[in-house]
N, C-alpha and C positions, 0 to 999 in steps of 0.2 A: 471532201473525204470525211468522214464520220471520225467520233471520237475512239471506238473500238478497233477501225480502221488504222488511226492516226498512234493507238498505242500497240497494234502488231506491229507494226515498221520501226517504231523507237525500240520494241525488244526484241528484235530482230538487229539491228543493228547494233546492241548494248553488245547480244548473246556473239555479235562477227565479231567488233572490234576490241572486246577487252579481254578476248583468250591471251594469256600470256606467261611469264614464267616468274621463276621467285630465287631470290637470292640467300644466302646464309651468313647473314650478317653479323649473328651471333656465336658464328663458329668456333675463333679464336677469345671470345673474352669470356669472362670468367663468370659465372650466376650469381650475382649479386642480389638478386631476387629470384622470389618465388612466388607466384600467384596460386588459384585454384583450380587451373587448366590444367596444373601439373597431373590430374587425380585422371585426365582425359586420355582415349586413345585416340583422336582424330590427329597424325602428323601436323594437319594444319595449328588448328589449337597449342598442341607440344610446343611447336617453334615461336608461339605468346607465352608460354609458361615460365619464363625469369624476366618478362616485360616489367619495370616500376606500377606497371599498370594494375589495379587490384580485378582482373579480368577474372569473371566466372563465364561460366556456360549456360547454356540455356535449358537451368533448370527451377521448379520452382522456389528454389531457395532463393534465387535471384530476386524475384519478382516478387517475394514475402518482405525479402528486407526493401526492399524501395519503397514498397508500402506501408514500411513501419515506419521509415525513414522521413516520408513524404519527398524522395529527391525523384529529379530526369532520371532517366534512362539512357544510354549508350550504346544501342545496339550494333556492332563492327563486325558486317559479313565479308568473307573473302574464301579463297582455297590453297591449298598449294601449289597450283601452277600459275599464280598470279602474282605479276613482278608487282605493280605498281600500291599491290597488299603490303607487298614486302616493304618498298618505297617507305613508305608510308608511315609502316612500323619500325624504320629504322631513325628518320625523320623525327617522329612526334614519340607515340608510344613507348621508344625507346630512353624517351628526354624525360628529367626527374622533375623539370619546371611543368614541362606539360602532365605529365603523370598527376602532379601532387594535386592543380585542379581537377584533371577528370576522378579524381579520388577524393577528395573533400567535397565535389559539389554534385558528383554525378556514383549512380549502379551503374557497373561498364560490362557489359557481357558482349562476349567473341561468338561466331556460328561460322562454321564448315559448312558453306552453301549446297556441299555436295553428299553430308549427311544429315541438312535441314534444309531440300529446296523448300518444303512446304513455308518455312521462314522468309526463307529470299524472294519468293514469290509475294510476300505480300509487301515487302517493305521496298521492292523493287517498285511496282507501285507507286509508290510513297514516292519515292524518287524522281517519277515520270510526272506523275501528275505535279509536283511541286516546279523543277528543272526541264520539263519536257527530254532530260536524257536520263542514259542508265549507265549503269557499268560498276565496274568491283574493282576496291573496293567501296562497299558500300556503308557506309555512316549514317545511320536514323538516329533522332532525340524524340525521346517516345514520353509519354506522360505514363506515371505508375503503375498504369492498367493495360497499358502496349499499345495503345492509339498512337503513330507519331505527329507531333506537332514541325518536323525539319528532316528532312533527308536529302544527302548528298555523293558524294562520290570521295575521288582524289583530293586532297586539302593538300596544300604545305604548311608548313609548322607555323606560320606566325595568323595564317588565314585560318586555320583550325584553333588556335589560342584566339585569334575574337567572335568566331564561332561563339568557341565556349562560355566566354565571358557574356556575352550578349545573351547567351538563351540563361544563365545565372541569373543577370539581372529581369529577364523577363518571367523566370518563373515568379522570383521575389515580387516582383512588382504590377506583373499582367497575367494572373492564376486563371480569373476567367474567362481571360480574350486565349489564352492557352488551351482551356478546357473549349472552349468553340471552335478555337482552331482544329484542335483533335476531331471532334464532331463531324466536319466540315471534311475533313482528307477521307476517314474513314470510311465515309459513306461514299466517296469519289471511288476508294477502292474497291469496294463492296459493288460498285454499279460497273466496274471498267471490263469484265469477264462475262457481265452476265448471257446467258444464251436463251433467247426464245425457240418455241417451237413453231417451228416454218409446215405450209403447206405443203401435203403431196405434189412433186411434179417431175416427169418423167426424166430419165437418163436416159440420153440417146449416144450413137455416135458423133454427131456434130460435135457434141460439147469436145469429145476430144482431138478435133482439128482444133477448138478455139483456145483451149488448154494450149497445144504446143505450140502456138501462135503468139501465146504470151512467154514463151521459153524463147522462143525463136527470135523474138525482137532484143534481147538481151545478151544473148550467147555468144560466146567467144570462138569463133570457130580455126581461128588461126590458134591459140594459144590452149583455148579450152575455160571453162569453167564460164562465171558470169563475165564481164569485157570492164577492164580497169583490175587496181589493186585496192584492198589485200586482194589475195585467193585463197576461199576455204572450201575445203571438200566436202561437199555438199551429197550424201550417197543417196539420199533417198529419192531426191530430186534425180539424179542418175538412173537410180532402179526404176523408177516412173517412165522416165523416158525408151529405157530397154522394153517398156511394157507396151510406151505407144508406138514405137515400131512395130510390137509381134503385132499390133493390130491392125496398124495402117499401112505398113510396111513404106512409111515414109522415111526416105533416105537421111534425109538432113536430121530426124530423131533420133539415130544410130550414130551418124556421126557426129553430134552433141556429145556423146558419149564418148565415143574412142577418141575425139582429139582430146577431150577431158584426163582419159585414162593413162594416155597415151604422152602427153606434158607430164601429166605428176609422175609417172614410174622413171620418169626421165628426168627429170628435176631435183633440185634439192629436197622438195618437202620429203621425197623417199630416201631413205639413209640406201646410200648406194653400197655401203660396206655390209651392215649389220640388218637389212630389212628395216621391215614397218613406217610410218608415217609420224611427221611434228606435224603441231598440231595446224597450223597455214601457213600462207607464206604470205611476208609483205611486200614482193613483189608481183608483178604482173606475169614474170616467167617462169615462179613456180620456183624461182632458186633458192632465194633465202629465207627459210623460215623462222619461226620462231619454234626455236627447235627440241620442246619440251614434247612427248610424246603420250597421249591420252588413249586408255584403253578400247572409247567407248567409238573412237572412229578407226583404230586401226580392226575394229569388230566388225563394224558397218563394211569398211574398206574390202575387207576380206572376201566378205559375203557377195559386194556390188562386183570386183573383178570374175570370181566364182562364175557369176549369172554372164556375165560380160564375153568370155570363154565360151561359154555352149553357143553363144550366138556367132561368136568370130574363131573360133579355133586358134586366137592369138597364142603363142607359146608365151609368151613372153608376161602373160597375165598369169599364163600360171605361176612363171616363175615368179613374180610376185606375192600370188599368195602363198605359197612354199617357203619363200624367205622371212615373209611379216610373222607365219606360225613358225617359222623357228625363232626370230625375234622373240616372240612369245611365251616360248618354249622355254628361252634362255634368260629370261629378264624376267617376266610378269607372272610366272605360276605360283603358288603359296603348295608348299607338304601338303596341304588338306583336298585341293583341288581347285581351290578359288585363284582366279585371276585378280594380281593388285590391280592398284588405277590408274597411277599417272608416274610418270620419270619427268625430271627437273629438267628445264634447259639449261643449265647452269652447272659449273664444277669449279672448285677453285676459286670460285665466285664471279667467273668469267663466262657467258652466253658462249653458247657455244663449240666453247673450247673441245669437249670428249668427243665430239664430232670433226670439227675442221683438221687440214694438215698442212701445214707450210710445205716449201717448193722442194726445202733442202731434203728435210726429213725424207719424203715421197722417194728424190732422188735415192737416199742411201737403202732404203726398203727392198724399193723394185729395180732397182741396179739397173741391169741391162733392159729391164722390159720397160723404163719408164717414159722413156719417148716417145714408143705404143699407146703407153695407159696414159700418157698425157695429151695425148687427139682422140682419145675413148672420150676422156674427161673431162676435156677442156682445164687442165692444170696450165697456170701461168706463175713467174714470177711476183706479179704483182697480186695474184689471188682474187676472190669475188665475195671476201669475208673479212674486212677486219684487218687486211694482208696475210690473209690465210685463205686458203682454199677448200669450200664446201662443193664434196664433188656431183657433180651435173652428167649424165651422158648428152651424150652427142647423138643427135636421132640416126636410126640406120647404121650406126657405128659397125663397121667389121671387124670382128674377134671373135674367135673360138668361146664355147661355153669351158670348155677344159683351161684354156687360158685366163677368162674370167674369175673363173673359181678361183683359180689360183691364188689372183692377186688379190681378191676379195678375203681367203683366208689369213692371207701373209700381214694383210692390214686389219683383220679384226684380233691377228695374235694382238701385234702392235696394240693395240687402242685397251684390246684389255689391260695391258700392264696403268694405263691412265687412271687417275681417281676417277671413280663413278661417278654420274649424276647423282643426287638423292632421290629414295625411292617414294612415293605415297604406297603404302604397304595396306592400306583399308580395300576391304572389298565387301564392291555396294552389289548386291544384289540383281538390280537392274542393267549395271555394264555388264557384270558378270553375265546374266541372259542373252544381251547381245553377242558376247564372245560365244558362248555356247553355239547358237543359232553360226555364226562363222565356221568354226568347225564342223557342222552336222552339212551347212551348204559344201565347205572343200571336199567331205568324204562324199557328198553322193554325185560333186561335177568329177571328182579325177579316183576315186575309188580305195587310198589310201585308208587302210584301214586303223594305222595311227590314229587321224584326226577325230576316226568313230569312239576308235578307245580311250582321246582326253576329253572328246562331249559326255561319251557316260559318265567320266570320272568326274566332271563337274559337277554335272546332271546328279547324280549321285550326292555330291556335296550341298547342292540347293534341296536336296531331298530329305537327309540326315539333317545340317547345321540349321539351316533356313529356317524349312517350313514347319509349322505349328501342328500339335493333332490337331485344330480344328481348321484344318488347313489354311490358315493364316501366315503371313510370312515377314519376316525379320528385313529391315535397310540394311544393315555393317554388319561384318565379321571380323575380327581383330582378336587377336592374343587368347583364340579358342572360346568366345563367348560372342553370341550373336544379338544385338541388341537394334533400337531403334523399330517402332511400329513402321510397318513398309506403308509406300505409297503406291498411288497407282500406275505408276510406270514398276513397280516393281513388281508388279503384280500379273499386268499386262507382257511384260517383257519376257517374266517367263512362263506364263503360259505359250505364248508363239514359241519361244526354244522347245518347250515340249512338246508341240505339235509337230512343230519342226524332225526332235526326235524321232516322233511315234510315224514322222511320211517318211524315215530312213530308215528303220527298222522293224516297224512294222507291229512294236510292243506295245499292246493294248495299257500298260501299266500308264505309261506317259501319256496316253490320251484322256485316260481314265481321271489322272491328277488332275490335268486342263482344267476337266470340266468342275471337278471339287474345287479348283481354287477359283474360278468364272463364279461359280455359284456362290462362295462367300461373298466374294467381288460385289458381286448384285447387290448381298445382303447388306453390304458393309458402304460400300461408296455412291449408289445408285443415287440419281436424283429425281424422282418421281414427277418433279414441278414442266421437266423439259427434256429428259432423258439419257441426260448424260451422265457423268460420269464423275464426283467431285475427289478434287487428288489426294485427299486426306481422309484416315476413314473414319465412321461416328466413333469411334471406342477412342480417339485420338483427343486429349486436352485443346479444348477450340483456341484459336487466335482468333483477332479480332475480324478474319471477314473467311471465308471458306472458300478457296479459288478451286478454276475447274480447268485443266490447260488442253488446249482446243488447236493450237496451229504447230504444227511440225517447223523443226528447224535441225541444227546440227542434232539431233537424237528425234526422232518422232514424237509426236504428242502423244501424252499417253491414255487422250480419248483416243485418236486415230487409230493407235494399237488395240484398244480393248473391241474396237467396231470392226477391226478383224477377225478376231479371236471368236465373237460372238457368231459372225456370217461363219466361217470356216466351221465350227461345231453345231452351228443350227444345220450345215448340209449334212457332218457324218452320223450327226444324233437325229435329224430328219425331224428337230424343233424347230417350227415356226417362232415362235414365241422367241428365241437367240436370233435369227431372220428379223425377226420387226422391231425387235431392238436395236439391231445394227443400220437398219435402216432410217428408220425415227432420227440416230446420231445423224447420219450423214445427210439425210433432208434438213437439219439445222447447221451443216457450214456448206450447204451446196451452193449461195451466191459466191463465197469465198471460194471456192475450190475454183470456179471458172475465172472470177478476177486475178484471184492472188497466187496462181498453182503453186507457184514457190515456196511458198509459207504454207503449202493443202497438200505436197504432194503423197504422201502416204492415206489420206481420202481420195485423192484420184485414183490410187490404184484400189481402193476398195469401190468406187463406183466403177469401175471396168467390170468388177460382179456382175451389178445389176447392169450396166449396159450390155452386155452379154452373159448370161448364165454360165457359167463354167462347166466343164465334163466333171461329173464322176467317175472316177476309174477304179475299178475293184477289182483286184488279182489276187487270185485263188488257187491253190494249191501246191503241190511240192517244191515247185521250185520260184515259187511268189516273190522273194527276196531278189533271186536272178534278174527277175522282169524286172522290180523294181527300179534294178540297178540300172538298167540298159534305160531306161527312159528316165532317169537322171541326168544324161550326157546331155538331155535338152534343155531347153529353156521353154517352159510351158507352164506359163501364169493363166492360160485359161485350164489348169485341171487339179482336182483336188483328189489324189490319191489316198488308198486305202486297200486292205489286203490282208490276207493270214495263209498258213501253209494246213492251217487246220479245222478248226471252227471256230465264230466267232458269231457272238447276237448285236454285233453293229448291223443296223438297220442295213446298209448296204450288202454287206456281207452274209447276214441270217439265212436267206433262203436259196445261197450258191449252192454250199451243201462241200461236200469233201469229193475234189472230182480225182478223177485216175490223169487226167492231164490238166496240167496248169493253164488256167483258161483267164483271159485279158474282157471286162465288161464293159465297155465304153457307154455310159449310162449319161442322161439330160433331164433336169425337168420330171424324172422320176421314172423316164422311159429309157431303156435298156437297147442296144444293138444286140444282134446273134453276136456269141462271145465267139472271142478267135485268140491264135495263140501265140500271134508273133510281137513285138513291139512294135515291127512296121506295119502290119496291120491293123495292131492300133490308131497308130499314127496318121494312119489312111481314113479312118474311118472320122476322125476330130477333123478333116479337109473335107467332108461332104457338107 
């Protein structure tokens, strides 16, 4: 296995096993200190701001004084939905012994991974190549200039105090075996990403029997997801598989899926009371999770049962996504339009707790229905939590939806009277995208025209707060000021929601954006040397190695994303030039896509492009919208729609012209069928 090989699978498995949740341990006492993070809006950051620890942020004031200083560095990545961050800081950072060294010998600066991955990216790194693992939280000792010469993980207090002591003495006494060392990691990191440019070579359909071949040998088909624990929800890898079904119409593809969809809406990780999803479960059945809930999968989630729905007509997927947007609805929106991030698993300082319900409570609740709701739920005396009960349905379960409700409302009055989770209140840019794209997916599978009307109002908010006049775009939003130079997942992510938009409503405005912010994009991130795409853009103060992130995982990479965004606008702009771009990316991870799909899946479905050209569909006139909608109900990854009720000089659209009846184009390859007027005529015509 290659060295590139051997660090996708360590960060692959850093990014499954160290999602987790954080505690408030500093709830009850009193602020005895004050640091420099106070001055910060990152939640994470805040809950270090009365640490002993003299912790700044990562800015250059930091990195002047260590320089003036001549001391180590301490760089301490984590976020707030990470318990063992918490641990951690409760442990050490919070100790006056440990404090007084990392302050007398060491600059200590804090990063919110989640408003500095370009940070965590590289020091994670550091990590892998040092330790051969990863995870958060993450501890680097870096020399003055940001080289690290140590990086680790979890410490406990006394193993972290000869840490410290140790790299003391070794600055003191081995400056230049330090300064080599630094040399030595950096260049490690600077080579662990690199991407060459691969030779043309054909996409066929084989490749995608050999793709699901490697799904096939791992999948869990009795319980779903991958086979063993934890289980994370994994969507894209999902949407992949909903795609090599419309193609192969292999059965065992589809049912990868549904017994996937079909566990977790049934299980724990789905709050059976209040919608939406935590973020996995560390069992095999899907019960118990760790029950902190992140925006950026209950996004994805949304979108994957959405598509899931047009293929199976399941109800029960709808009601899924129905419950997760009121979830959403009711917890994660901001006055402005932005969606926060992430809810704690924790209250009280107890996992779990705002969620579970002991036997007695339930009894006094649901009175007379609870010997019902307890073979719905599988509630025991003895619980499946803690001796509490985190509720599970029962697959097949018979109960009325009216009965349902019922008890579902009765228990979320209950729960609200409970102290809240804490919230992360920060909103990134790039979940926010993904949420968007959720929404604009629920309004055109079930027609809801709500869900159209909170896409625009975000859409809108990424419009006004976000984006730049030079079409450039902001990471965070917090306390009315949007700050942080975006990355390429930000950039990427919403471009797709606006396209997303502009294939639901058909407004030229949002397609138009796309392409001004693609084309900064170009300007600003491009990598000419191999053609991808680097995640940080020139105008951004360099760290020490410039990463390029290239393999999907719980959120898509944000090449993967942009080599969408590029194919999809080279069809409706009819640029080659966005075409061979997108193609160039995906000829350099095409051995990875066939080996690893699980780590590629979001470039498999952009090679489904080139293995089969996709329909152009252009619909034209009055009632262009209506059509739209009706071929929404489907699930059709081979077709890239487009349309106006009036005139429009998109290349596809320019020479329809303004007809007296609404006419359907089913166009290939740049060649057109006689247009017709029905959706199933359309539909008919994509079948020859």
């Amino acid at each position: 296995m290659s060295y590139k090989t051997t660090k996708l699978f360590i960060t692959t498995l850093c990014i499954l096993l160290t999602s987790c949740h954080f505690k408030n341990f500093n709830s009850d006492k009193m602020n005895t200190y004050t640091n420099a993070l106070i001055n910060e809006t990152s939640p994470y950051l805040l809950q270090h701001a009365h640490n002993p620890v003299n912790w700044m942020a990562w800015h250059d004031e930091a990195w002047k004084k260590a320089k003036e200083e001549d001391k180590l560095v301490i760089i301490s990545i984590g976020y707030s939905a990470c318990h063992w961050c918490h641990v951690m800081e409760h442990e050490s950072f919070e100790d006056t012994a440990v404090a007084q060294i990392m302050n007398e010998h060491f600059i200590c600066i804090k990063v919110d991974r989640e408003e500095r991955p370009d940070v965590d990216q590289v020091y994670m790194d550091a990590v892998q190549l040092i330790s051969g693992r990863g995870g958060w939280p993450l501890n680097a000792i870096a020399l003055p200039d940001g080289r690290p010469i140590y990086a680790g993980t979890y410490f406990q207090k006394e193993n972290w105090k000869q840490v410290l002591m140790y790299f003391v003495d070794y600055w003191k006494n081995k400056k230049d075996e330090a300064y080599q060392r630094a040399t030595d990691i950096t260049h490690g990191i600077r080579s662990m990403d690199t991407i060459n440019v691969k030779p043309e070579t054909p996409f066929t359909p084989a490749d995608r029997t050999l793709i699901f071949s490697k799904y096939d040998s791992v999948t869990d088909y009795e319980k779903g997801g991958r086979r063993g624990a934890p289980k994370f929800p994994m969507p894209v890898n999902y949407e992949y598989l909903l795609r090599n079904y419309f193609y192969t119409k292999d059965a065992q593809a589809l049912k990868a899926v549904t017994v996937t969809l079909d566990n977790m809406m049934n299980g724990g990780i789905y709050d059976q009371v209040g919608g939406g999803f935590a973020r996995y479960s560390v069992d095999e059945d899907w019960a118990i999770p760790h029950f902190e809930k992140m925006l950026y999968d209950n996004a994805q989630l949304v979108s994957l049962y959405c598509k899931a729905y047009r293929v199976t007509g399941n109800e029960r997927y709808k009601e899924v996504v129905e419950e997760t947007l009121s979830f959403i609805e009711r917890e994660m929106i901001d006055a402005s339009g932005g969606f926060y991030s992430a809810l704690d698993a924790d209250s009280e300082g107890e996992e779990g707790k705002f969620y579970v319900w002991s036997y007695e409570d339930l009894k006094k609740i649901l009175g007379s229905d609870f010997d019902e709701f307890s073979k719905v739920f599988n509630v025991s005396e003895r619980g499946n939590f803690e001796g509490r009960n985190n509720l599970v349905r029962k697959f097949n379960s018979q109960v009325s939806t009216s009965k349902l409700n019922e008890w579902k409302q009765k228990l979320l009055a209950e729960r609200s009277k409970r102290v809240r989770p804490r919230l992360d209140d920060k909103i990134l840019t790039s979940w926010n995208a993904l949420m968007l794209k959720g929404y604009v997916d629920a309004y055109t599978t079930f027609g809801n025209k709500e869900y159209l009307a909170r896409a625009l109002k975000n859409a809108d908010f990424i419009k006004s707060k976000i984006l730049q006049p030079d079409f450039g775009l902001k990471r965070n939003y917090k306390n009315g000021k949007s700050t942080i130079n975006g990355f390429l997942d930000d950039y990427s992510f919403t471009c797709e929601a606006f396209m997303a938009l502009y294939g639901a409503t058909f407004d030229e405005q949002w397609l138009t954006l796309t392409k001004n912010i693609t084309d900064y994009t170009i300007q600003h991130f491009y990598n000419l040397s191999n053609g991808m795409f680097f995640y940080t853009s020139v105008t951004d103060a360099p760290l020490i190695a410039r990463k390029t992130e290239s393999s999907d995982n719980v959120i898509p990479a944000s090449n993967s994303s942009m080599a969408k965004v590029l194919y999809r606008l080279g069809i409706l702009y009819d640029d080659k030039q966005y075409i061979e771009k997108s193609k160039r990316m995906l000829l350099n991870v095409r051995e990875n896509i066939v080996q690893y799909p699980s780590y590629y899946a979001n470039w498999a479905i952009l090679m489904d492009w080139f293995i089969d050209e996709p329909y152009e569909v252009a619909i034209v006139g009055s009632k262009a919208m209506e059509l739209n909608t009706d071929f929404g109900k489907h699930l059709l990854p081979n077709c890239i729609f487009t349309g106006t009720s009036s005139n429009s000089k998109l290349p596809l659209l320019a020479d329809k012209g303004k007809q007296a009846e609404t006419l359907i184009y089913v166009c290939q390859n740049k060649t057109c069928q006689l247009p017709v007027k029905t959706v199933a005529e359309g539909l008919s015509q994509m079948r020859k």
